[in-house]
N, C-alpha and C positions, 0 to 999 in steps of 0.2 A: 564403518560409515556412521557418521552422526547424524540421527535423527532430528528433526525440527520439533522444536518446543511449542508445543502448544497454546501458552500463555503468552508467547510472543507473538504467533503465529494470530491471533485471537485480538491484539494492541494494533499491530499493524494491517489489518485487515481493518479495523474499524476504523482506522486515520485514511488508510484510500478511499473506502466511502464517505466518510467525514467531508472531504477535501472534493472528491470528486462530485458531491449533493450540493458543496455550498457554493458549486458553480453551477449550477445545475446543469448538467452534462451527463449523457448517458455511458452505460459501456462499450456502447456499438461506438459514439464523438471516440473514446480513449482507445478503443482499438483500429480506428482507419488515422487518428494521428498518431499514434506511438506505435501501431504493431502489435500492442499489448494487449491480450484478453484475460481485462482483471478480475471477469467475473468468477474465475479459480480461487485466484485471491484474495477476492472480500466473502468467500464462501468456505476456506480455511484449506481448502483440498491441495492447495498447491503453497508455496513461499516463495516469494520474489524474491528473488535476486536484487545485490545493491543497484546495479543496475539498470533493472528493472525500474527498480523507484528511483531515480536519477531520472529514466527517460520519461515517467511519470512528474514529477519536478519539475521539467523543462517543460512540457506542456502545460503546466497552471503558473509557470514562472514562481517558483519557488527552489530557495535552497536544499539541501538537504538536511544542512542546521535547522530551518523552519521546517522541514518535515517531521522530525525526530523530536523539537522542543516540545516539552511538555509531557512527552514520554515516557515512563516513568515504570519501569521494569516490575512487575508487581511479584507481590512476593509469594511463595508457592502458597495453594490451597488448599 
């Protein structure tokens, strides 16, 4: 089993807070409309599933193209 990377895990965690701050919406708003308790998520303990951030995306009406743009996989530390 593959372990979840850190440095991703670490990108994407700060793009759902990102995303979810400049709406200003809490995590209780993101978990009674998607189901989702992302505060695992933007807290690194857990990784979402694509899924996951799709139904995240639908809720702020965003792609997943605009999720992921700007992105930019950083390189090991």
């Amino acid at each position: 089993m593959q372990k979840t990377d850190p440095i991703l895990a670490e990108v994407i965690a700060k793009r759902l807070q990102e995303i979810r701050e400049a709406h200003k919406s809490t995590k209780e708003y993101v978990l009674h409309r998607t189901g989702l308790g992302i505060s695992d998520y933007e807290r690194k303990v857990k990784f979402p599933t694509l899924t996951s951030i799709a139904k995240f995306c639908k809720l702020y009406n965003l792609s997943l193209d605009e999720f992921f743009d700007g992105i930019d996989y950083p390189k090991e530390r």
